[in-house]
N, C-alpha and C positions, 0 to 999 in steps of 0.2 A: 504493500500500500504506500509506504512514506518514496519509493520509487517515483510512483504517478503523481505526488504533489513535489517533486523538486525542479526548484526553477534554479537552473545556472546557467551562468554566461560568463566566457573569457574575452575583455576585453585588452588588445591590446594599447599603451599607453606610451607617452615621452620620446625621448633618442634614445633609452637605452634597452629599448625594445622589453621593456615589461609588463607581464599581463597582471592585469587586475581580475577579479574575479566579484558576480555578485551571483551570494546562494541563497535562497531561503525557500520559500512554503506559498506552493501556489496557493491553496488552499488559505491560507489565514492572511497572504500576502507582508509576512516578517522575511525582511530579507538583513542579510549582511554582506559588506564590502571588504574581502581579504587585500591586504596591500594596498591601500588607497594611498596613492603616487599621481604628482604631474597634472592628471586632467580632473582633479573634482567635477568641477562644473558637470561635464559631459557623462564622468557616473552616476549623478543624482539623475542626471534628465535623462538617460537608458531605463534607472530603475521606476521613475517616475510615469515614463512615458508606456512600461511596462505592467504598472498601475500595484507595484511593490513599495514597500518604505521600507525604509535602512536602517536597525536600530541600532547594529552592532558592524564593529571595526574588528577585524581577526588578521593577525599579523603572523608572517611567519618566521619572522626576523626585526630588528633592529637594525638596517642600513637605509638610510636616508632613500633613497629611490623605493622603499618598500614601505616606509612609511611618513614622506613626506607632505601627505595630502592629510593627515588627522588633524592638523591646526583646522586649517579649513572644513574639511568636513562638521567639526565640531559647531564655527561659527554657522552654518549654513542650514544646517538640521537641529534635531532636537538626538541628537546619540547617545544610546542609553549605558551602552560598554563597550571597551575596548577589550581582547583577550590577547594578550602578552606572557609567554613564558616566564616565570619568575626570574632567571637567569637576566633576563634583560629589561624587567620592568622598569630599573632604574633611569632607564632614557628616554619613560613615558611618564615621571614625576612629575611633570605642568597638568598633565590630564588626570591627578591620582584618584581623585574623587569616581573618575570612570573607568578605573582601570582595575581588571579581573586576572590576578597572577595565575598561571596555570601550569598543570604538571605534565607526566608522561601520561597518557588515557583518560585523561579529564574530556567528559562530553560536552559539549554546549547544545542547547537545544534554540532553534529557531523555528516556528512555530510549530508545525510535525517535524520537523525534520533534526535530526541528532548527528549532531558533526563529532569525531574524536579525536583529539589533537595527540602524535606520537611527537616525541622528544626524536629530534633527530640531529645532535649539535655533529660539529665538525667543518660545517662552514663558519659561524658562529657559536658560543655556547646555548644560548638556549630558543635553536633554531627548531621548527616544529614544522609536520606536513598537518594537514589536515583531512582526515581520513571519511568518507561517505560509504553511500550503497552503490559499491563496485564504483568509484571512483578516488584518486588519493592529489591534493592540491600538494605539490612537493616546494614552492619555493625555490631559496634557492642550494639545497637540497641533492636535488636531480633534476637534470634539464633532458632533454631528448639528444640522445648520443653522450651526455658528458654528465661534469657535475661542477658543485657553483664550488669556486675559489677556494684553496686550504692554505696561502699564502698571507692572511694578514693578520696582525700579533696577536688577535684572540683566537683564532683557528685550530685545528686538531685534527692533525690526517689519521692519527686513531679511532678518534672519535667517529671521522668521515668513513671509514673503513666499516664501524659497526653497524654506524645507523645504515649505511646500505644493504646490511646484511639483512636487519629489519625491515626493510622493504622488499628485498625480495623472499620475504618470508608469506607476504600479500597473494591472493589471490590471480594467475596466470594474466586473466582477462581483465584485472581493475586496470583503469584508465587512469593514466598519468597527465595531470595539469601541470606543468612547468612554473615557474616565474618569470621566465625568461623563452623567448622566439628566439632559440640561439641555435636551434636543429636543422631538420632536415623536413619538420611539420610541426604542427602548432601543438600538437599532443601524440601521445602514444601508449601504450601498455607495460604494465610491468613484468611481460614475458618478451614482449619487443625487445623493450632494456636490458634484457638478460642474456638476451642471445646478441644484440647489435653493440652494445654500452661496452665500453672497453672495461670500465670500471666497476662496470657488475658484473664482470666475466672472472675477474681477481678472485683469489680465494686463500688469500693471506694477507694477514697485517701485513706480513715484511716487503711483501711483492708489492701490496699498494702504497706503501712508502717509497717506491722505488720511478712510478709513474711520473 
């Protein structure tokens, strides 16, 4: 049932080719905005035009291209929560009053519809996908063919190493939403990535240190 009321839509946003995402519940018409970057405006008037409202911001990360749009969102709507990884809440302390720290399998529910957020640090520490029915929103995570940056001072190619193992612990057929159009298609599966992703082909820590 919660299949037939979800409404998603990836939009792509800015010069650094990042998608946005807005999910929630046909049916009660609760939506949320994952990563709001760059084009506010233009998310509200997709969701609007859609005939959804927005109550909730769902982040997968803390780097400015993934949540540079919450100032404004905030002024523009009435947002009721932000969902931030504890790991990184600290860089959403102006918004504290709306902000919801979250763990590894914490759900959120938006009207029918129950999203459950996995801990997936290693690009960042408390980098998150966001996992559906038979879809998984990865951030930036896993992109199509690759995976997002292990190179900047908070990062952990260990850490990157496990959390992929966790996702391909997923279901053959869930679909992979990106944060980034940096592939070869705007989405894919996480049996595609398993057999095409260099990175999910690895099957050692030591070996993915070495990529």
């Amino acid at each position: 049932m919660e299949k037939d009321t979800l409404y998603l839509k990836q939009i792509e946003v800015g010069l650094m080719q990042n998608f946005n995402y807005l999910i929630g519940c046909a049916d009660t018409k609760d939506c949320a905005v994952v990563d709001p970057a760059f084009e506010v405006d233009r998310i509200i008037k997709i969701a609007e035009k859609d005939g959804m409202r927005i109550t909730k911001a769902l982040l997968t990360h803390t780097h400015f291209d993934h949540m540079d749009g919450i100032e404004e969102l905030t002024k523009q709507i009435a947002l009721e929560k932000i969902f931030v990884h504890k790991n990184e809440a600290q860089a959403l302390r102006k918004f504290k009053e709306k902000v919801i720290e979250i763990e590894d399998n914490a759900v959120i529910t938006i009207g029918k519809v129950s999203i459950k957020a996995l801990h997936t640090p290693g690009h960042l520490p408390g980098c998150v996908c966001f996992l559906g029915n038979n879809f998984v929103i990865t951030g930036d995570t896993l992109f199509v063919g690759a995976i997002g940056r292990c190179d900047f001072p908070e990062s952990d190619h260990k850490a990157m190493y496990h959390s992929l193992q966790k996702l391909k612990e997923l279901p053959d057929d869930t679909v992979v939403y990106p944060g980034h159009d940096y592939g070869s298609a705007m989405t894919s599966t996480i049996g595609q990535e398993k057999v095409n992703n260099p990175y999910m082909r690895v099957t050692s820590e030591e070996s993915f240190s070495k990529m």
